[in-house]
SEBA-34022 format. One line per 2 residues: number of its first residue (from 1); their letters; for each residue y, x, z of N, C-alpha, C, O, CB. Coordinates in nm, 2 decimals, padded with zeros to 4 digits. Each point is the difference from the previous one (the first is absolute). Glycine has a CB too. Example, Ala and Ser with C-alpha at 12.3 -4.5 7.8 and 13.67 -1.06 7.14 Angstrom:
1	as	-00.57,01.32,00.78,00.12,-00.09,00.00,00.12,00.09,00.00,00.00,00.10,00.07,-00.12,-00.29,00.05  00.23,00.15,-00.19,00.11,00.09,00.00,00.11,-00.08,00.08,00.11,00.05,00.01,-00.17,00.07,-00.23
//
This chain:
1	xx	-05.56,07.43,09.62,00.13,-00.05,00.00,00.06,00.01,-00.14,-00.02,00.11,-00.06,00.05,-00.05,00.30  00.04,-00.14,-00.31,00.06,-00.06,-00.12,00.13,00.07,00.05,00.05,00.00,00.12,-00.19,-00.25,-00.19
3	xx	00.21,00.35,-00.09,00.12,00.04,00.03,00.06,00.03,-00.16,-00.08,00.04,-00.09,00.02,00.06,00.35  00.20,-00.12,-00.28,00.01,-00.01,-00.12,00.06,00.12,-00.03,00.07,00.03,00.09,-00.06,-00.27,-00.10
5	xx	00.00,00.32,-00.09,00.08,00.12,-00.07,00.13,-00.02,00.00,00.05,-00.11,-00.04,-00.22,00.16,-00.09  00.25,00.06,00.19,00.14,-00.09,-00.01,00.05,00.17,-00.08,00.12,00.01,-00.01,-00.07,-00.25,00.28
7	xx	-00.10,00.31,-00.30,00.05,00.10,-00.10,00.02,00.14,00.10,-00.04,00.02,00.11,00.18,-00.21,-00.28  -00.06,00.28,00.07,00.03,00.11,00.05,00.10,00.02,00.11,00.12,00.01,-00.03,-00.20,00.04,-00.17
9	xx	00.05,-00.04,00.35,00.14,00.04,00.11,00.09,00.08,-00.08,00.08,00.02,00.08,-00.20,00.01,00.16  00.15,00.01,-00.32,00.12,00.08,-00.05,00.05,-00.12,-00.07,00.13,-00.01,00.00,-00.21,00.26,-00.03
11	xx	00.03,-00.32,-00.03,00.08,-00.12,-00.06,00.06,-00.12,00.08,00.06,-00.10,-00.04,-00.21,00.16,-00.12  00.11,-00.02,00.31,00.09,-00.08,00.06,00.13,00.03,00.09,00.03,-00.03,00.11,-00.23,-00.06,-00.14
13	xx	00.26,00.14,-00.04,00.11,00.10,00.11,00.07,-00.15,00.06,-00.02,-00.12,-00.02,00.10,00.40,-00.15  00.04,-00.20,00.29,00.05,-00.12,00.05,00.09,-00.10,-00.11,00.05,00.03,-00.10,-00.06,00.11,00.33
15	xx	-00.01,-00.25,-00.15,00.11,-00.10,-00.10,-00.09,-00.09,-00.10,00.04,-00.11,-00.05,00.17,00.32,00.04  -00.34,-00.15,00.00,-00.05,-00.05,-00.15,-00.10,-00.12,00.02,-00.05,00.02,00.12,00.06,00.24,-00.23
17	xx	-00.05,-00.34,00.07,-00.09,-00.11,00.03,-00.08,-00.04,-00.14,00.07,00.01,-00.10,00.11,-00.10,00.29  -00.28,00.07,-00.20,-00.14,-00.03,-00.14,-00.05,-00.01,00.07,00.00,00.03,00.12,-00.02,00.08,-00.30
19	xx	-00.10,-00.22,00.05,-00.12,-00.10,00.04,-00.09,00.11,-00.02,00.01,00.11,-00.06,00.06,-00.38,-00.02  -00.19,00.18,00.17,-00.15,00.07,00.04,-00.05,-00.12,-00.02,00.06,-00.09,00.07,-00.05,00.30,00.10
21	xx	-00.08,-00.24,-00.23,-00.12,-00.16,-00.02,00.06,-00.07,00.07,00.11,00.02,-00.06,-00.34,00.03,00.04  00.26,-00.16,00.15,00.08,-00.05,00.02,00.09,00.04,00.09,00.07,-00.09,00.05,-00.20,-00.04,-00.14
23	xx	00.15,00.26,00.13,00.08,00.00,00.07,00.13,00.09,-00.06,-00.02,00.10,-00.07,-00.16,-00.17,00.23  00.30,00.05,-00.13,00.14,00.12,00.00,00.02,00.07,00.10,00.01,-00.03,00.12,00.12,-00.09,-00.24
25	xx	-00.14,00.22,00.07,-00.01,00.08,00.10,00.11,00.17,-00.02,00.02,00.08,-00.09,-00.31,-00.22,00.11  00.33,00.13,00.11,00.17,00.07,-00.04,00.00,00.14,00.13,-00.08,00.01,00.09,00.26,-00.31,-00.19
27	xx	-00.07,00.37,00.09,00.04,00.09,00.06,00.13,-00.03,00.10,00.10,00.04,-00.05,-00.21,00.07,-00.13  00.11,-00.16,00.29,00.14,00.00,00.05,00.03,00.16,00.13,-00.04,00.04,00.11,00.03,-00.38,-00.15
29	xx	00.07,00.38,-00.04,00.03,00.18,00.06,-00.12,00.06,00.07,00.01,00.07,00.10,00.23,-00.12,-00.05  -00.33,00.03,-00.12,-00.08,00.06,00.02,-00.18,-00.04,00.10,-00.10,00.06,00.03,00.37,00.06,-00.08
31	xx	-00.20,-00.29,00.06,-00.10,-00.08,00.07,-00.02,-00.06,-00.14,00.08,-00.01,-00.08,-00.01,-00.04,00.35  -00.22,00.01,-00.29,-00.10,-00.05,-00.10,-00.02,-00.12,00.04,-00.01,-00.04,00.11,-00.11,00.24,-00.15
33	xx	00.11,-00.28,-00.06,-00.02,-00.20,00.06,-00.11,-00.06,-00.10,-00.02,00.06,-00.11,00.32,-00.13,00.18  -00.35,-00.01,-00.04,-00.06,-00.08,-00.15,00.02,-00.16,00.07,-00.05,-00.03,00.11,-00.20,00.25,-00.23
35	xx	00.32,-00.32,00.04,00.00,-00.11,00.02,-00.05,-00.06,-00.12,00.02,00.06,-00.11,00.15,-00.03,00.27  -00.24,-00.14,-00.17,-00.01,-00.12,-00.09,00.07,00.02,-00.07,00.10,00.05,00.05,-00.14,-00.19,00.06
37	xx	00.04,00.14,-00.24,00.13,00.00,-00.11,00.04,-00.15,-00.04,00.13,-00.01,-00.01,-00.22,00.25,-00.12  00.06,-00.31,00.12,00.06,-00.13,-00.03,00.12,-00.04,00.09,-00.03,-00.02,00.12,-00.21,-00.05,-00.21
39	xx	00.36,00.05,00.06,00.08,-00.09,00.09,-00.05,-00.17,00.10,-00.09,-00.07,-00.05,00.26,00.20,-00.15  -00.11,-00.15,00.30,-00.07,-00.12,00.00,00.08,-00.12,-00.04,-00.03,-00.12,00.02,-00.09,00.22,00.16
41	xx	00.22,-00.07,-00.26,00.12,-00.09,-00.01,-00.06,-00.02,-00.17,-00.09,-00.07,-00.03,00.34,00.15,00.24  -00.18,-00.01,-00.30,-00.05,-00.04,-00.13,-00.16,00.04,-00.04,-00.07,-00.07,-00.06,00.34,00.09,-00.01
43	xx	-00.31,00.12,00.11,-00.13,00.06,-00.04,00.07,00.09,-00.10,-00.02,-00.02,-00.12,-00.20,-00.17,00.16  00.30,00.26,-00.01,00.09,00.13,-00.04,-00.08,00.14,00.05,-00.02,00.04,00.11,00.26,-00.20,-00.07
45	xx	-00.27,00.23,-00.17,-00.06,00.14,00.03,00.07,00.07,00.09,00.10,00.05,-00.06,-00.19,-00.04,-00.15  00.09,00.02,00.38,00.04,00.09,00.06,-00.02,00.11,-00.01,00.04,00.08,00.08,-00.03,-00.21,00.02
47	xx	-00.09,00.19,-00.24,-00.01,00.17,-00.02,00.11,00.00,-00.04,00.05,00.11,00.04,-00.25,-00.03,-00.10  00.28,-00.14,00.00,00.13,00.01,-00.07,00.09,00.01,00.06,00.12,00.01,-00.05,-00.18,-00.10,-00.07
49	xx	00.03,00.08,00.27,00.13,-00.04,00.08,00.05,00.18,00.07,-00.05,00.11,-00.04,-00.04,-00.44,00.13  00.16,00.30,-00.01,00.09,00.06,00.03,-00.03,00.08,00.14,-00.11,-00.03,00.03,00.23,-00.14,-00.18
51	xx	-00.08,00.24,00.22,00.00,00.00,00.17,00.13,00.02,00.03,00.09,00.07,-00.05,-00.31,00.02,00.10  00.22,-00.19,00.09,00.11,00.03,00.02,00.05,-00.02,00.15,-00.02,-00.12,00.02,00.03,00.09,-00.25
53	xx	00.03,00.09,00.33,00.01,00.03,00.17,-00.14,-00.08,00.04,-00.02,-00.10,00.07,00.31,00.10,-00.02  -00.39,00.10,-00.10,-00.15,-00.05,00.05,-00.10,-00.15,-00.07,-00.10,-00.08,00.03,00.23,00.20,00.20
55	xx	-00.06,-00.11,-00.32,-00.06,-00.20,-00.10,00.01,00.04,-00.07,00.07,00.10,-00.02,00.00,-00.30,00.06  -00.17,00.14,-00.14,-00.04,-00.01,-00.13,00.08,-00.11,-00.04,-00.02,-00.11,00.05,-00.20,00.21,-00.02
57	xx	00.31,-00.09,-00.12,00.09,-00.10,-00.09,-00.06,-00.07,-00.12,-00.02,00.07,-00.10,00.20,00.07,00.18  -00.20,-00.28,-00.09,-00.04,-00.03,-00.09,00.10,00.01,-00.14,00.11,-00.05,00.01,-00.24,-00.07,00.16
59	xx	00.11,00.17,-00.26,00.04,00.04,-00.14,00.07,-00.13,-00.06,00.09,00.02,-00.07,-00.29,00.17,00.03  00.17,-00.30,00.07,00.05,-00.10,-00.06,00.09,-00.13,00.10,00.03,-00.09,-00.07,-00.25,00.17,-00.10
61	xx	00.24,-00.08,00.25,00.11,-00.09,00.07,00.01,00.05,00.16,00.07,-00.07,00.08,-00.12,-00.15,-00.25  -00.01,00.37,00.21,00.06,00.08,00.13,-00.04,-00.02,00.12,00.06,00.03,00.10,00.10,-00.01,-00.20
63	xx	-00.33,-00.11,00.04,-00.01,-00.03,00.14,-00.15,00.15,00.07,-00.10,00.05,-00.05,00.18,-00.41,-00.02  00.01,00.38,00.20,-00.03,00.14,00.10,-00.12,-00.07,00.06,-00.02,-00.12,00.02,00.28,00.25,00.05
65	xx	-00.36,-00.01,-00.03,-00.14,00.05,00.06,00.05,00.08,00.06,00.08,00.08,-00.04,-00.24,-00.10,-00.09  00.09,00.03,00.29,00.00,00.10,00.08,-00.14,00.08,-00.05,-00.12,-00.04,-00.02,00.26,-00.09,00.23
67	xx	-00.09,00.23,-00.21,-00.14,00.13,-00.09,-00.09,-00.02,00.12,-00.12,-00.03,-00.03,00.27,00.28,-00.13  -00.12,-00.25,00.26,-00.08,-00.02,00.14,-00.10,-00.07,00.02,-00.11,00.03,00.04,00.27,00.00,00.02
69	xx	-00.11,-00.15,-00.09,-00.08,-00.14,00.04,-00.04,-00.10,-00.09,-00.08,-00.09,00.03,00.19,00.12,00.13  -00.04,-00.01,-00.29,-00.01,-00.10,-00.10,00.08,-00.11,-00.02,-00.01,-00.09,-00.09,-00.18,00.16,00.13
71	xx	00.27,-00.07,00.06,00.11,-00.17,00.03,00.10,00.01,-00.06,00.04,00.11,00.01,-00.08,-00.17,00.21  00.08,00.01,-00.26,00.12,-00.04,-00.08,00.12,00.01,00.07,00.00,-00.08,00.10,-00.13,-00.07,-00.22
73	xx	00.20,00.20,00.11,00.14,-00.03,00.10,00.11,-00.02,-00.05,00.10,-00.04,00.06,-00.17,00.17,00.08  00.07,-00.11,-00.31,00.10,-00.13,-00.07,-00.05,-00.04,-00.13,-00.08,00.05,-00.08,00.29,00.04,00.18
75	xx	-00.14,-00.19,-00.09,-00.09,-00.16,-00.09,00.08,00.03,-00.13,00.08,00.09,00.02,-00.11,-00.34,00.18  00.02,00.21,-00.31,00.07,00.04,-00.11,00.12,-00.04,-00.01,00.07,-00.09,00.04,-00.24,00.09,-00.12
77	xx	00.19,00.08,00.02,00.20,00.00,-00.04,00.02,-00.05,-00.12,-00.09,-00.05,-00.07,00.16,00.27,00.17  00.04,-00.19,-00.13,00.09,-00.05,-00.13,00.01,-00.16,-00.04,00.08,-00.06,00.07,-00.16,00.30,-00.15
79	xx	00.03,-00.30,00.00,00.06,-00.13,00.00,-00.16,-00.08,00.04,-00.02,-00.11,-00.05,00.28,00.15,-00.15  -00.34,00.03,00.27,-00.10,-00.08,00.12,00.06,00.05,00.13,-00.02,-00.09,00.09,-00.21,00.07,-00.21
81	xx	00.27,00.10,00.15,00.03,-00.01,00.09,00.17,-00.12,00.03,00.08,-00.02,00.09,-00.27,00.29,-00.10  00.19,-00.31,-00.08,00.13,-00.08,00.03,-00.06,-00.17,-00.04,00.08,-00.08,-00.04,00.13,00.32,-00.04
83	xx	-00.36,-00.27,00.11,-00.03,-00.11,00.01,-00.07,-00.03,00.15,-00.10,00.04,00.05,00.11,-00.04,-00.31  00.11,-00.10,00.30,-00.04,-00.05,00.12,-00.15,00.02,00.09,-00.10,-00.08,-00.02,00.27,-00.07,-00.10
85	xx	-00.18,00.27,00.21,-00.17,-00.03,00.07,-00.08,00.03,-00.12,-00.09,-00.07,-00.01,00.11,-00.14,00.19  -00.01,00.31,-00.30,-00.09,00.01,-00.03,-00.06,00.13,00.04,-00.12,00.00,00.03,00.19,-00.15,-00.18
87	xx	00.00,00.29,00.16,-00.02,00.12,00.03,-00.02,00.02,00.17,-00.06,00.09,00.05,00.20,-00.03,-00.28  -00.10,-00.16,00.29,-00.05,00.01,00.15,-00.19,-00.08,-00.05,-00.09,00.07,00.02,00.41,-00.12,00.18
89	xx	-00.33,-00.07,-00.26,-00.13,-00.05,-00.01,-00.10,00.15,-00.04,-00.09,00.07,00.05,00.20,-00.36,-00.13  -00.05,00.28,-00.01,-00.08,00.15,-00.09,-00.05,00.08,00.09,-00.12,00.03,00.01,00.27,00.01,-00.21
91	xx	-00.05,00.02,00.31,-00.01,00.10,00.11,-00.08,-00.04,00.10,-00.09,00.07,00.05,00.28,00.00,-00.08  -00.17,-00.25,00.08,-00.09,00.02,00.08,-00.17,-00.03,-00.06,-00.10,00.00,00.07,00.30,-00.05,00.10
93	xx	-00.20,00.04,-00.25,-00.18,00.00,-00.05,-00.03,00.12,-00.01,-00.12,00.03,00.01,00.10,-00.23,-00.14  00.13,00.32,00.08,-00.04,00.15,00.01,-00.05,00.06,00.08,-00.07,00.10,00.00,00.19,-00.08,-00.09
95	xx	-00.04,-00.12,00.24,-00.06,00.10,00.13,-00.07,-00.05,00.04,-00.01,00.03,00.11,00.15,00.08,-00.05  -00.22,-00.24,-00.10,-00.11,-00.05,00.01,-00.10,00.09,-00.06,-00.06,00.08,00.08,00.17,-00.30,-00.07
97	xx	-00.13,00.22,-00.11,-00.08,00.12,-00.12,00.07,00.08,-00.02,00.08,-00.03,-00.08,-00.20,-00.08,-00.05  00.14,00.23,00.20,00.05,00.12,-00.05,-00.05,00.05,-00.12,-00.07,-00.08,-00.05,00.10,00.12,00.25
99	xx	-00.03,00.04,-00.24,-00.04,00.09,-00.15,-00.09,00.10,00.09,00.00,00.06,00.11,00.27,-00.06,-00.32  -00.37,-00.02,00.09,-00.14,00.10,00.08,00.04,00.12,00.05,00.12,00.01,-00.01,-00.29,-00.09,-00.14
101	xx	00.12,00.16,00.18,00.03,00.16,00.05,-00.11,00.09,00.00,-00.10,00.00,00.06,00.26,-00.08,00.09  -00.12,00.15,-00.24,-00.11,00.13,-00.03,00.06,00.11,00.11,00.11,00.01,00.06,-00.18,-00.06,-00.36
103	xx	-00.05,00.15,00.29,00.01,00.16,00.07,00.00,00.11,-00.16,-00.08,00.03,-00.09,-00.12,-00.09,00.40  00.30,00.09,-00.27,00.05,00.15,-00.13,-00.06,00.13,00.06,00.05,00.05,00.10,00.21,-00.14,-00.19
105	xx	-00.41,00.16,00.00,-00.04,00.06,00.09,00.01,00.09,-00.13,00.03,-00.05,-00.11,-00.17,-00.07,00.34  00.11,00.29,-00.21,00.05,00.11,-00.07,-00.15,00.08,00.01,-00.06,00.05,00.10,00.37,-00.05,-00.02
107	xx	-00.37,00.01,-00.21,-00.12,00.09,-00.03,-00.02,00.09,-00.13,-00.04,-00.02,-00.11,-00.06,-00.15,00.24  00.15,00.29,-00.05,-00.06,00.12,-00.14,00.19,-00.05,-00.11,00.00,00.01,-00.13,-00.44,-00.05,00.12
109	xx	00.52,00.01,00.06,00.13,-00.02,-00.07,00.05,-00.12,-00.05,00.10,-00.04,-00.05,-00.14,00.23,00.00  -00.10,-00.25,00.08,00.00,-00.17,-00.07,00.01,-00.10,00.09,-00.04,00.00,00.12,-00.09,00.06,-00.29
111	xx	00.20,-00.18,00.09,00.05,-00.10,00.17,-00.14,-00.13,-00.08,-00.04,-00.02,-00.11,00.45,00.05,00.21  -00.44,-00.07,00.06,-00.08,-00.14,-00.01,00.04,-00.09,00.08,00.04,00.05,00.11,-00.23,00.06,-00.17
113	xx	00.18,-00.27,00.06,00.03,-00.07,00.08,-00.15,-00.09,00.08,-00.10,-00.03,-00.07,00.36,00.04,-00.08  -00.25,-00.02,00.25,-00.09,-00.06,00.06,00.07,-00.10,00.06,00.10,00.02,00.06,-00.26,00.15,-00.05
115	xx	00.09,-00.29,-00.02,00.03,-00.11,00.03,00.03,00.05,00.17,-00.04,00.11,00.04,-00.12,-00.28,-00.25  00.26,00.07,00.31,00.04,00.00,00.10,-00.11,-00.06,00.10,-00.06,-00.09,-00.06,00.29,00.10,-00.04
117	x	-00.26,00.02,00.23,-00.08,-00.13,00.05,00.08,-00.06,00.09,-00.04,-00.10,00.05,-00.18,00.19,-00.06
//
């Protein structure tokens, strides 16, 4: 089984989110996630992003991931989100392709991600 280094568990306290080869992979109070890092709307680094009431926030126009599942549950904001059907379109092809989903597993202090099946 193929699994990528995602660093030291002490470096992920809650709140915090960084890339592992392709995935971001974050702390939400104390639950471990690894999603896809790419947004599906621009291809915005989600290590960069944010968490927030359980989603991964994209860093660049706010569009939310359920840490859970991968789906999108809002389309981008700011001045895309204020063009007609575009951030609903965006959304629904997200929950068509969700963002991949890794397993955050903990060995000897160090985090690795393994792909999801």
């Amino acid at each position: 089984m193929y699994e990528t280094p995602a660093g030291p568990a002490a470096e992920l306290p809650p709140g915090v989110v960084h890339g592992a080869g392709r995935f971001a992979v974050g702390n939400d109070d104390g639950e471990r996630f690894a999603l896809t890092r790419r947004c599906r709307h621009l291809f915005a680094d989600l290590a960069a992003g944010t968490i927030d009431d359980g989603c991964l926030t994209c860093p660049w126009h706010g569009s939310q991931y359920d840490i859970a599942t991968g789906k999108m549950v809002r389309g981008p904001g700011g001045a895309f989100g204020a063009i007609p059907g575009l951030a609903q379109s965006v959304k629904a092809v997200a929950n068509v392709v969700p963002l991949g989903r890794g397993v955050v597993v903990e060995r000897d202090g160090e985090l690795f991600v393994h792909r999801a099946e």
